[in-house]
N, C-alpha and C positions, 0 to 999 in steps of 0.2 A: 802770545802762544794760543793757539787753535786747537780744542780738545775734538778728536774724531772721531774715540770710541767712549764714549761715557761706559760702559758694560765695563772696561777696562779697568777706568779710574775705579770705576766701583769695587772692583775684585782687587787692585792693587790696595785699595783701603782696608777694606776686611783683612787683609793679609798683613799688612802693616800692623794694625792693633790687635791681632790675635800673637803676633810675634814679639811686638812688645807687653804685651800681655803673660806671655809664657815668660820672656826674659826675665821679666819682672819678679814672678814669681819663682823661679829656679834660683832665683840669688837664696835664697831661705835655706840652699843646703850646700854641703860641704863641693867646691868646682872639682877639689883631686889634680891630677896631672894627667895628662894621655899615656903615661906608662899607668896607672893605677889611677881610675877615672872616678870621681865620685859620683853622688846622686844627681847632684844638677849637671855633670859634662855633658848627657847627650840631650837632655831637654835645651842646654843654651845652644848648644851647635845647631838645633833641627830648627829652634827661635832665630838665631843668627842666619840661617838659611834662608825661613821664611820671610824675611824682612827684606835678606836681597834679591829675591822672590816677587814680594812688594813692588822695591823700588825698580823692579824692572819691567813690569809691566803697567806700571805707573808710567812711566816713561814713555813707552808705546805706544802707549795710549794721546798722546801726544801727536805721535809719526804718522804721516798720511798715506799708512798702508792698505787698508782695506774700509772705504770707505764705506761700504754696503752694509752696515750694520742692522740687523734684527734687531723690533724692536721688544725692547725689557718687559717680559709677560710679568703677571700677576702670580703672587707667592701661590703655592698650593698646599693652605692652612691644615688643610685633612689629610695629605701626607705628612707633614711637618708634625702633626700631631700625632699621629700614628708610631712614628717612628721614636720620638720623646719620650711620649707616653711607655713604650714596649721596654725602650731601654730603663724607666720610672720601674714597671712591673717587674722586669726581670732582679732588679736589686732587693725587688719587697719579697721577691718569690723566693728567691736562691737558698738564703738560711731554711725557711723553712720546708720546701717542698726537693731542693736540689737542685742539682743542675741537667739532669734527664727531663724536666717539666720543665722548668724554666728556659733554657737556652730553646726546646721549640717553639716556646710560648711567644719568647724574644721575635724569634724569627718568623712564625708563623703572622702575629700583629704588625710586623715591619713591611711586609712583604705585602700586603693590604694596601701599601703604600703607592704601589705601581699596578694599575690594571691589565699590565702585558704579561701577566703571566698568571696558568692553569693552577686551579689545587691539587691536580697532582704534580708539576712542578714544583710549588711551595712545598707540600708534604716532602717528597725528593729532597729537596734543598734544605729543610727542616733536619730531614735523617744524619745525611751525609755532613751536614756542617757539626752536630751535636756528636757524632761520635769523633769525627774530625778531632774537634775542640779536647774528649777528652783525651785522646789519643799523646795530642802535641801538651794540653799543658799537663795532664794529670800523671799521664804517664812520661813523656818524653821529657819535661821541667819537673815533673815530680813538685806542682804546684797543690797547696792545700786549699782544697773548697769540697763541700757537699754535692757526690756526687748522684746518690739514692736519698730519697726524703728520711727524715729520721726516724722515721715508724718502722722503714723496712732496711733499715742498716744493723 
């Protein structure tokens, strides 16, 4: 066997042990039935997806489709870190400042991550996704989290 796209193998891997990974862990709760689905049905289904997922482009990767392959750049540790990081802060933030500070906070560091775009873009995208947010879970799921800091609630 002749591998053609390594970029392939490599994402069919990653894919593979993040699905067995999830599978793994979603056994810990109750599976339910498809008429009355428990905690772990849709975590195993999207794990059982991703796996065939996997092995399908594992596969592929095999096949002497497109041999022209790009090749594999260098990670970009300062998005990478940006983006972990903000999601880090916004968890430290949320209890105590909210989620009006925090979800911009999230997005405004994240966005740091990609140099194609304006701060008034970011700022935009900051607005719009933060009221977004509480729109769908606060009010539309009627989800509980802080959503004013607790000094002014």
């Amino acid at each position: 066997m002749t591998l053609y796209n390594k970029r392939d193998l490599l994402s069919s891997l990653m894919f593979l042990g993040f699905g067995l990974l999830f599978l793994i862990y979603a056994q810990d709760y109750n599976m339910g039935t498809t008429r009355r689905m428990g905690p772990a049905f849709f975590p195993t289904m999207l794990a059982v997806l991703q796996i065939g997922l996997g092995l399908l482009i594992g596969i592929l990767a095999f096949v002497p489709a497109n041999t022209d392959e790009e090749p594999i750049h260098s990670t970009d540790w300062r998005g990478l870190g940006l983006i972990v990081g903000s999601v880090f802060l916004f968890a430290q933030l949320l209890p105590f400042a909210g989620f009006v500070v925090a979800a911009p906070v999230l997005l405004l560091l994240a966005s740091l991550a990609s140099p194609e775009s304006s701060w008034k873009e970011r700022i935009a995208m900051a607005i719009i996704l933060t009221v977004g947010c509480i729109l769908v879970f606060r009010i539309g799921l009627e989800m509980t989290f802080p959503i004013w800091p607790p000094s002014l609630s």
